[in-house]
TIDRENDREN-984271 format. One record per residue: residue number from 1; residue in three letters; chain; x, y, z of N, C-alpha, C in turn. Coordinates in nm, 2 decimals. Layout:
BEGIN
[NUM, Ala, A, [X, Y, Z], [X, Y, Z], [X, Y, Z]]
...
This chain:
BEGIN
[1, Unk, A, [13.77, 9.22, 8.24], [13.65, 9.31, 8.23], [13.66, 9.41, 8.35]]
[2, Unk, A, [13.64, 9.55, 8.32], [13.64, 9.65, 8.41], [13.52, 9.65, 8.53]]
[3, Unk, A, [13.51, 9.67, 8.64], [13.40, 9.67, 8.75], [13.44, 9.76, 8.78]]
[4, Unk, A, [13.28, 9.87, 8.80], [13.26, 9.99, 8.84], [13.30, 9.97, 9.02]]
[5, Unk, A, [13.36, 10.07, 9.05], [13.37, 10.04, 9.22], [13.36, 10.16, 9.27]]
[6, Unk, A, [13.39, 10.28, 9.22], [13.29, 10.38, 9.28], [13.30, 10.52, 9.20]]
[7, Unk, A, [13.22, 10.64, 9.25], [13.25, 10.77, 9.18], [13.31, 10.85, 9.28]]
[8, Unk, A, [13.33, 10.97, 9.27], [13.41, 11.08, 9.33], [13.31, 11.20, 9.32]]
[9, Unk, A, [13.31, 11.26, 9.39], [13.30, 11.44, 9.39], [13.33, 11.48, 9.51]]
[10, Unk, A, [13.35, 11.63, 9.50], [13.42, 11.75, 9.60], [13.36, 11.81, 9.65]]
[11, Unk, A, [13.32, 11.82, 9.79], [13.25, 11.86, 9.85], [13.29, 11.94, 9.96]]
[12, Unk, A, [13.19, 12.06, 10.01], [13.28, 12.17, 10.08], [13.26, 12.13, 10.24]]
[13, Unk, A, [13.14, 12.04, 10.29], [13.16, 12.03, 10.44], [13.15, 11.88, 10.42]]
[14, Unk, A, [13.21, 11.83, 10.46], [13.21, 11.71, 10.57], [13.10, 11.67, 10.58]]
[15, Unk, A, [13.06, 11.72, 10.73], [12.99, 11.69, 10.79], [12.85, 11.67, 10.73]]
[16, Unk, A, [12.83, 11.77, 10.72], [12.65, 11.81, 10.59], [12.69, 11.73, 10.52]]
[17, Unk, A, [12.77, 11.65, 10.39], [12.79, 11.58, 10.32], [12.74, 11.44, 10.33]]
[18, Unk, A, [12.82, 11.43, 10.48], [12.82, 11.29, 10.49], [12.67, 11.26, 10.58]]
[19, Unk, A, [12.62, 11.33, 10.66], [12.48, 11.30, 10.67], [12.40, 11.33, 10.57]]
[20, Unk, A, [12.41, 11.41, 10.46], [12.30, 11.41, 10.35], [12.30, 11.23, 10.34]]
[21, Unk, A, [12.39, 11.20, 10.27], [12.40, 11.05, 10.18], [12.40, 10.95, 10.31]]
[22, Unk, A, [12.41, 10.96, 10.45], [12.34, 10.90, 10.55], [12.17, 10.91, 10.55]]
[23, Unk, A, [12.11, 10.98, 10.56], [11.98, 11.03, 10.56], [11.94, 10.99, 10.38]]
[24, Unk, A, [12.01, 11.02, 10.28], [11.94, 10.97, 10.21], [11.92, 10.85, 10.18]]
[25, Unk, A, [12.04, 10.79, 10.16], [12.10, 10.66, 10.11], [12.10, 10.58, 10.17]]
[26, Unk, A, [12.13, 10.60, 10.33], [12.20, 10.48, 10.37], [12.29, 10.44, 10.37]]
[27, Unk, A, [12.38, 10.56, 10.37], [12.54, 10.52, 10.32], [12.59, 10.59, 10.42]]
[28, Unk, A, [12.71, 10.44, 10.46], [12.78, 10.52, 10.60], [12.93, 10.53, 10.54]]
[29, Unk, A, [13.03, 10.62, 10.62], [13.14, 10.55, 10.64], [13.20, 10.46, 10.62]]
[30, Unk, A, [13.23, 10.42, 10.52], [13.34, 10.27, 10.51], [13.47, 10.30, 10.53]]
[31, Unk, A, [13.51, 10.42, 10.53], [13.68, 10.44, 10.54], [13.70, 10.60, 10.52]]
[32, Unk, A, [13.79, 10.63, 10.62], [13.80, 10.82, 10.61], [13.96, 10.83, 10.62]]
[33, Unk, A, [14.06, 10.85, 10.50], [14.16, 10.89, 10.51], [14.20, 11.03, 10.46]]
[34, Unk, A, [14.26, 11.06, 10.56], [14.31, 11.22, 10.61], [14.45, 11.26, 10.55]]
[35, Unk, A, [14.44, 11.36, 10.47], [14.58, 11.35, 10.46], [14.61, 11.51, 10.47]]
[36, Unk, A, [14.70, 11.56, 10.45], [14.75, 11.71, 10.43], [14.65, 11.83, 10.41]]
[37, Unk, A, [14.63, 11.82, 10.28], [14.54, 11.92, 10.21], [14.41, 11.89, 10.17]]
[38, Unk, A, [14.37, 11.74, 10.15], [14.23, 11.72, 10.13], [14.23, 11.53, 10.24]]
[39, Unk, A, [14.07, 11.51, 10.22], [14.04, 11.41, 10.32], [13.95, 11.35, 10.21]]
[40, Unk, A, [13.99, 11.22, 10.20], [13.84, 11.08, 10.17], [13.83, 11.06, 10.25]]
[41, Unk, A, [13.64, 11.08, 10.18], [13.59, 10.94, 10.27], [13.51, 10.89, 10.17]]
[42, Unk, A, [13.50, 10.74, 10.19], [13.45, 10.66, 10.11], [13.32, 10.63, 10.19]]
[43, Unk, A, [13.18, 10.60, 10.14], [13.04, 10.56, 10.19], [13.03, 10.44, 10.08]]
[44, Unk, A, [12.92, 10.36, 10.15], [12.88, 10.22, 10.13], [12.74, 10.22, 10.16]]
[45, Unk, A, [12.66, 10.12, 10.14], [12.58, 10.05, 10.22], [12.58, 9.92, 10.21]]
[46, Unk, A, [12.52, 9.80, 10.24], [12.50, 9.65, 10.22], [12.44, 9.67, 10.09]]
[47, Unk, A, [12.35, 9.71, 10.05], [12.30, 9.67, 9.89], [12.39, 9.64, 9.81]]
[48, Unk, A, [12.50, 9.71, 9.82], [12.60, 9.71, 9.73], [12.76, 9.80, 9.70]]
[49, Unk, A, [12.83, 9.70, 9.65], [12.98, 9.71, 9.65], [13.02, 9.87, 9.65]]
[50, Unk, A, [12.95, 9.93, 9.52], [12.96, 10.05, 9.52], [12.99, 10.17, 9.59]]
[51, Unk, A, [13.06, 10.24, 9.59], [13.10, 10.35, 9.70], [13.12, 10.47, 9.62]]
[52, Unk, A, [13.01, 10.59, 9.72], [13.04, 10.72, 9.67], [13.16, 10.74, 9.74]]
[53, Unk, A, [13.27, 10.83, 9.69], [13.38, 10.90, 9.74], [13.37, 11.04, 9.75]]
[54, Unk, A, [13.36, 11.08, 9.86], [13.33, 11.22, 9.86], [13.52, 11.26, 9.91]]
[55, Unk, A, [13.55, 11.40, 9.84], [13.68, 11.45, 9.88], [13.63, 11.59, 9.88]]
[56, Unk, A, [13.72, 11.63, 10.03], [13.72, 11.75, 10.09], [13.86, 11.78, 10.05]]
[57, Unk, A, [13.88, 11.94, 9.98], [13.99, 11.95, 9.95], [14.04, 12.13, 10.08]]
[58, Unk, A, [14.11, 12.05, 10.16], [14.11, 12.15, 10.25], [14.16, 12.30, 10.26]]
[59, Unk, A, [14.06, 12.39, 10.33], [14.12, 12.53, 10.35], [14.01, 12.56, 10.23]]
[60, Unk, A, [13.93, 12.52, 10.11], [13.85, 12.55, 10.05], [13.72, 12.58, 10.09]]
[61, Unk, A, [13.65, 12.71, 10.05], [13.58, 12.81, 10.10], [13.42, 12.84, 9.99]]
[62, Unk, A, [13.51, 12.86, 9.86], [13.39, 12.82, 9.76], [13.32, 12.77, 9.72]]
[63, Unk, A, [13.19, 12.75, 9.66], [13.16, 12.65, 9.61], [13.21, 12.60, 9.49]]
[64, Unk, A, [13.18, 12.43, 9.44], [13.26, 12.43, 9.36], [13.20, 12.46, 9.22]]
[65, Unk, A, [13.21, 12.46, 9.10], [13.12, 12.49, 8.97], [13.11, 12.35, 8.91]]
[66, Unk, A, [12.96, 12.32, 8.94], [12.96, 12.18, 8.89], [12.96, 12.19, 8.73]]
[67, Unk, A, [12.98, 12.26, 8.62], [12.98, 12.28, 8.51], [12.87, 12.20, 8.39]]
[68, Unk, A, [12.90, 12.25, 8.27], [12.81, 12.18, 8.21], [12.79, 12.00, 8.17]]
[69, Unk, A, [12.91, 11.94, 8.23], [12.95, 11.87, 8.23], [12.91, 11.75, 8.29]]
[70, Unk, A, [12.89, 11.77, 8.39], [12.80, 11.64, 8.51], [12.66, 11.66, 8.43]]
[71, Unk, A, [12.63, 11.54, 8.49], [12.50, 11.49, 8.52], [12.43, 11.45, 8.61]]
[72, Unk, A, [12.43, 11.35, 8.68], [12.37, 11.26, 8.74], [12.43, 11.12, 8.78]]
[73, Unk, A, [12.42, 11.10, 8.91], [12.44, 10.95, 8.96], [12.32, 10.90, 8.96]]
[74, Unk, A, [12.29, 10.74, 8.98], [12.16, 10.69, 9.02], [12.19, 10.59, 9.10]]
[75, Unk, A, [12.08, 10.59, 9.17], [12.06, 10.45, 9.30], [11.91, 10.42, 9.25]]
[76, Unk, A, [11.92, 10.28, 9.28], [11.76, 10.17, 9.25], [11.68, 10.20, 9.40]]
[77, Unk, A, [11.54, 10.17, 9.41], [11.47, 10.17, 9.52], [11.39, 10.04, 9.51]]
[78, Unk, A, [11.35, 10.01, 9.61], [11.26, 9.89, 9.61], [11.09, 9.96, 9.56]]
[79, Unk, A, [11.06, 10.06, 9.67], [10.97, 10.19, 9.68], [10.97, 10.30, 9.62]]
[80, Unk, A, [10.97, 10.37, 9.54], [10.99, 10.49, 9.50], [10.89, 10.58, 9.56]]
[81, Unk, A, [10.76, 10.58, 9.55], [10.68, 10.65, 9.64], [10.72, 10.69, 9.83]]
[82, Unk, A, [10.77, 10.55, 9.85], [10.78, 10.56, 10.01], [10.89, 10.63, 10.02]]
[83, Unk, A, [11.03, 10.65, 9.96], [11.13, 10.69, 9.93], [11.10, 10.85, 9.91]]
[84, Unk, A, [11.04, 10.85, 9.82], [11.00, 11.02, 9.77], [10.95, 11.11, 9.90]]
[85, Unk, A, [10.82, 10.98, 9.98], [10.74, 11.09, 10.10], [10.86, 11.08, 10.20]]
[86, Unk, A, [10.98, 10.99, 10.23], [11.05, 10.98, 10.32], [11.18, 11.13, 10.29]]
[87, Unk, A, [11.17, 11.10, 10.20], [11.27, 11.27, 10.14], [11.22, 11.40, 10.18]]
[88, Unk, A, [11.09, 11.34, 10.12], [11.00, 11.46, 10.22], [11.00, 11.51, 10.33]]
[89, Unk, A, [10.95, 11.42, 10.42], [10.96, 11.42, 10.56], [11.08, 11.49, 10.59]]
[90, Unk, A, [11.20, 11.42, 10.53], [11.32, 11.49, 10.58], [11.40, 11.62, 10.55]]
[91, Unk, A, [11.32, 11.66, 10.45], [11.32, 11.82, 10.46], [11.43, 11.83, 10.33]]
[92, Unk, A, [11.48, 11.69, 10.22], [11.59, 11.70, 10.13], [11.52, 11.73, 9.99]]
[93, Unk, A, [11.41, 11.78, 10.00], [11.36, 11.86, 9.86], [11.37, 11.76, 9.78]]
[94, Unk, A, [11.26, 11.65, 9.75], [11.33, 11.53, 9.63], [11.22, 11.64, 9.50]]
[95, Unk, A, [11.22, 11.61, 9.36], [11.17, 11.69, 9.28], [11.02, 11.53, 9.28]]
[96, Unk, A, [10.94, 11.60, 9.19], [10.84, 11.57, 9.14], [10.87, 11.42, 9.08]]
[97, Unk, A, [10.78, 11.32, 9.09], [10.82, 11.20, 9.05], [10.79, 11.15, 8.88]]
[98, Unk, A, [10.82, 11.10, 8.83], [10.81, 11.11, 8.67], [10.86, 10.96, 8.59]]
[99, Unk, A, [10.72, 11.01, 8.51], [10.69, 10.83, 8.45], [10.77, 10.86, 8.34]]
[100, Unk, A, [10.83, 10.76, 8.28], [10.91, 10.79, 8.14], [10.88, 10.65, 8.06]]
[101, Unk, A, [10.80, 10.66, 7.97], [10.74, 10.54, 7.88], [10.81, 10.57, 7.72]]
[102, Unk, A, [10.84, 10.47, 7.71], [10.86, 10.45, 7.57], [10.83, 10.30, 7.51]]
[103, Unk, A, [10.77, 10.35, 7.38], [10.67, 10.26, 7.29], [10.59, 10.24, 7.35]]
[104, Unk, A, [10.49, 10.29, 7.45], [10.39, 10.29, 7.52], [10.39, 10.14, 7.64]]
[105, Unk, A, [10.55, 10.15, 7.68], [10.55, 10.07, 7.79], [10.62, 10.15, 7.90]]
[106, Unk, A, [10.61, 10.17, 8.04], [10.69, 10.21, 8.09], [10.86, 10.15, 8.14]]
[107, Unk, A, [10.91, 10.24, 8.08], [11.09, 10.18, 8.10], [11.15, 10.28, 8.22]]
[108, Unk, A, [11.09, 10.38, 8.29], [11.13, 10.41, 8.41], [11.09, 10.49, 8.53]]
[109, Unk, A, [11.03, 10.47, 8.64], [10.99, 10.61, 8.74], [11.10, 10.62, 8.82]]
[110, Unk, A, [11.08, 10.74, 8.84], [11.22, 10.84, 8.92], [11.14, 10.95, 8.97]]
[111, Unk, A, [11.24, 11.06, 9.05], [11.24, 11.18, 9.15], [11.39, 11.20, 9.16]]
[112, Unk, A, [11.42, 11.32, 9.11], [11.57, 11.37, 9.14], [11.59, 11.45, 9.27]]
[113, Unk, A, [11.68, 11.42, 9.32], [11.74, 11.55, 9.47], [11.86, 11.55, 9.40]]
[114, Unk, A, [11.89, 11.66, 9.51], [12.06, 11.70, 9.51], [12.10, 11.73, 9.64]]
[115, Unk, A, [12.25, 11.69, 9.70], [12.31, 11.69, 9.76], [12.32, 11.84, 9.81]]
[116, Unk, A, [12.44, 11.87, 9.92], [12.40, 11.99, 9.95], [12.54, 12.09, 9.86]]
[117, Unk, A, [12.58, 12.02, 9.85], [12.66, 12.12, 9.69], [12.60, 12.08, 9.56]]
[118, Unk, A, [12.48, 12.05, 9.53], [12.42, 12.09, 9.42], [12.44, 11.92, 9.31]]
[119, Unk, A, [12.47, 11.86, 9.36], [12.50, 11.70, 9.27], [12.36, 11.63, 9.26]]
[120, Unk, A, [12.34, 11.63, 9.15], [12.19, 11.60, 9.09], [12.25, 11.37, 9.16]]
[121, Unk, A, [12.14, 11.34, 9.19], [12.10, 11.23, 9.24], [11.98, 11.18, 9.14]]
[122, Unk, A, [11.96, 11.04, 9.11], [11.83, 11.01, 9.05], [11.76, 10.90, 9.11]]
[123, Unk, A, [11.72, 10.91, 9.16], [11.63, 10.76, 9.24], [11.50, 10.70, 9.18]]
[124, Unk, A, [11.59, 10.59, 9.11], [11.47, 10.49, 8.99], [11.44, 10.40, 9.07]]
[125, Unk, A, [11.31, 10.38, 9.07], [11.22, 10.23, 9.10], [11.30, 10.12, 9.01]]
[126, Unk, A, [11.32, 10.00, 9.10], [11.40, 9.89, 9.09], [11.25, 9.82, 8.95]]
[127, Unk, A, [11.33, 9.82, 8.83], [11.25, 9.80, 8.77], [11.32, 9.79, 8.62]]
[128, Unk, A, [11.25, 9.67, 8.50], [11.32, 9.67, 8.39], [11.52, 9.64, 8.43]]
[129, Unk, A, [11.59, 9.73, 8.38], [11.74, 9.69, 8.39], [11.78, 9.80, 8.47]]
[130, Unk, A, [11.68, 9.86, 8.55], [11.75, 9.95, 8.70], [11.69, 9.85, 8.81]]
[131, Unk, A, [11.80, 9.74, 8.83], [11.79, 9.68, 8.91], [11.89, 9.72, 9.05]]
């Protein structure tokens, strides 16, 4: 059986990068290999195995075109509210928070941000099978 262990995207600074998903997440540094033309780095936190992979592909200036193609990653919360005003606080524009019911039960609340190259984020309340 396959186990998810992490996703990828390209991103143009570093630095801004990797403190967005510090400041959002909680995701540090697990590992930064440097090579030639582009750089990983892998982020973590304790909640879980999972690791965003962010790659810097070096000497790039652009942004990149996220296309029609992406979507969305998600992370669970304990809080969603406290999470939303903490986004706030921190100046990361989370969007408006949103009940999503079906058959007149609720199956999920969320608030979307995005990274600072434009990567849609979804942060669901730990809840139903967004555990």
């Amino acid at each position: 059986m396959a186990k998810a262990i992490h996703t990828m995207i390209r991103v143009l600074d570093e630095t801004r990068s990797v403190n967005f998903y510090k400041q959002a997440f909680g995701l540090d540094v697990a590992e930064r290999l440097d090579f030639e033309t582009f750089t990983l780095i892998y982020l973590s936190n304790p909640e879980s195995d999972f690791e965003v992979e962010l790659t810097v592909n070096k000497g790039r200036a652009e942004p990149y075109a996220l296309g029609d193609g992406y979507g969305h990653f998600a992370v669970s919360v304990a809080d969603l509210d406290a999470e939303h005003d903490r986004f706030g606080a921190l100046g990361l524009n989370p969007k408006k928070i949103v009940e999503f019911n079906r058959d007149g039960a609720l199956l999920a609340r969320f608030f979307f941000v995005e990274d600072p190259d434009g990567y849609k984020i979804e942060v669901l309340q730990r809840h139903g099978r967004f555990k």
